[in-house]
C-alpha positions in Angstrom: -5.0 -4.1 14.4 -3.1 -6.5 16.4 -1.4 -5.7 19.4 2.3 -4.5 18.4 1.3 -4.0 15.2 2.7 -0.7 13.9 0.6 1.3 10.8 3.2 2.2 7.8 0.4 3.1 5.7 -3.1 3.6 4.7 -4.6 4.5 1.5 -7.8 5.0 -0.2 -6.9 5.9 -3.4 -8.7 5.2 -7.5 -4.8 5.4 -8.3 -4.6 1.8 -7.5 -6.7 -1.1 -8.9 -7.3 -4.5 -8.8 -9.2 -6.3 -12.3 -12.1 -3.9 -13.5 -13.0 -1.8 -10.1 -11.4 1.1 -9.9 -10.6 2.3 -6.6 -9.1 0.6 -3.5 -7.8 0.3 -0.4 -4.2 -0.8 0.6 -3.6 -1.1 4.4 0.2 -1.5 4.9 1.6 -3.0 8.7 4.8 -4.1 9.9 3.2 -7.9 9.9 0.7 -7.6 6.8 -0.4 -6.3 3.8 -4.3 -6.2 3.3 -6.4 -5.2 0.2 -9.8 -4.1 -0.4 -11.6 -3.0 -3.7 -13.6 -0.1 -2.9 -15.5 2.0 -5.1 -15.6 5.1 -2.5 -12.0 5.9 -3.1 -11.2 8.7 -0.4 -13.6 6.9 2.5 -10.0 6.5 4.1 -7.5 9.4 3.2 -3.8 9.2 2.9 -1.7 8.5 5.8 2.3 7.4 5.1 4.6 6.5 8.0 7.4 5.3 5.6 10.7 6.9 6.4 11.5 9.4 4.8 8.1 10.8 3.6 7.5 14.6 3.4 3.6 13.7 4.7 4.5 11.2 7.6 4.8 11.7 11.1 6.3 14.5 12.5 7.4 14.7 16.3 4.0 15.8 17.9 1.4 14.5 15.3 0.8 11.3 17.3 -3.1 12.3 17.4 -2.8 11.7 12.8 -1.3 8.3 13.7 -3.5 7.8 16.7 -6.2 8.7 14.2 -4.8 6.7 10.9 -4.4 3.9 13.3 -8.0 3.9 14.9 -9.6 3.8 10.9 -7.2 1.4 9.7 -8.4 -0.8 12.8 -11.9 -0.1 11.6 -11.3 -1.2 8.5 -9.4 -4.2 8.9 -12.0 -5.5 10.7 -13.8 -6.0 8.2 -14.7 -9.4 6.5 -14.7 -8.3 2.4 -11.1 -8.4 2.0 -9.7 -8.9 -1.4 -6.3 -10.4 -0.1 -4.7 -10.5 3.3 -0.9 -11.5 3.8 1.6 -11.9 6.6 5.2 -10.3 5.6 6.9 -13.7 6.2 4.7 -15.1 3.1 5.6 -13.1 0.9 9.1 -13.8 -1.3 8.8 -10.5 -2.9 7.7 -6.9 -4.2 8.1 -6.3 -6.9 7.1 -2.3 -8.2 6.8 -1.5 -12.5 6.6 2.1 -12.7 4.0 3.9 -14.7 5.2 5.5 -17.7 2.7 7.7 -20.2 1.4 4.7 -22.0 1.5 2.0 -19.7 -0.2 1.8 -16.1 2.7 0.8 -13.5 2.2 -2.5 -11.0 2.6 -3.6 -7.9 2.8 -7.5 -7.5 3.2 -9.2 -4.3 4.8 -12.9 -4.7 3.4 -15.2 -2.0 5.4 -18.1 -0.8 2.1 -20.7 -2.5 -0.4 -19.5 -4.8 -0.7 -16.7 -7.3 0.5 -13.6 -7.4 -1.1 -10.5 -6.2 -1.3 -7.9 -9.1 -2.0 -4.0 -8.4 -2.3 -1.8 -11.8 -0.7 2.0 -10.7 -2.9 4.1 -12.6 -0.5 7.5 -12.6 1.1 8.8 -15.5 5.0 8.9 -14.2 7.3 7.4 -11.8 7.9 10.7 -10.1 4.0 11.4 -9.2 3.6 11.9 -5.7 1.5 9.0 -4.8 4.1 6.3 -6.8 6.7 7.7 -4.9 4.7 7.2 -1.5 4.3 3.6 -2.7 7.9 3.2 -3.5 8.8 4.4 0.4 6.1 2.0 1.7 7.3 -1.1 0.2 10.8 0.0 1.2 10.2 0.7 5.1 7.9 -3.1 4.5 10.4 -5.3 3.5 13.4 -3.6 1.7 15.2 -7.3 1.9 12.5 -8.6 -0.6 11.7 -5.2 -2.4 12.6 -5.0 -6.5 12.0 -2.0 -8.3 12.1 -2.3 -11.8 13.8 0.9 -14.0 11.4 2.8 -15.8 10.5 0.9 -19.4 
């Protein structure tokens, strides 16, 4: 990570996905957003440092963030990305929630080029890890953050 940078989140999770591979990893900073497909969903874990999260920090847990921190690093590092982008390039988030039929998304708008799209493979908007995701994208950029109502 760079220096300053502070972790909001980490996730290795098969609940996200990004074409055909299921399975990736969404690294979430104060600066950046980075993806990776990865079919070893788990090789990472679950760390949320959005406000308000039930499973973020609490007072002395600085050796989780310490720890979260260090693996994100690790990972970052490497050079298979899928997408990497600073906050200021990005004009907006935009989050679909899942319903029973449809898969939710996450789509990131970048200032030039395409957008980034994210299928949300949970079943409702209330599921634990959709919610986490919601709280992420808030504590990110809440100024650029739309959340579409349930279709």
């Amino acid at each position: 990570m760079m220096e300053g940078e502070r972790l909001i989140a980490a996730e290795s999770t098969a609940n996200l996905r990004r074409g055909l591979l299921e399975g990736y990893i969404l690294i979430v900073t104060d600066r950046r957003m980075v993806g990776f497909k990865s079919l070893k969903s788990g090789v990472l874990g679950v760390y949320s440092f959005a406000e308000g999260m039930a499973d973020g920090i609490h007072g002395a847990e600085r050796s989780l963030r310490e720890k979260a921190m260090n693996q994100a690093s690790e990972i970052l590092s490497r050079k298979d990305k899928d997408f990497e982008i600073a906050k200021e390039e990005i004009v907006h988030v935009e989050l679909s929630p899942p319903g029973h039929v449809r898969n939710g998304l996450l789509r990131i708008v970048p200032r030039s080029g395409d957008p980034i799209d994210l299928g949300i493979r949970v079943t409702t908007a209330g599921h634990p890890f959709y919610r986490r995701l919601v709280a992420t994208m808030q504590s990110f950029a809440p100024d650029r953050l739309i959340v579409h109502a349930k279709r």
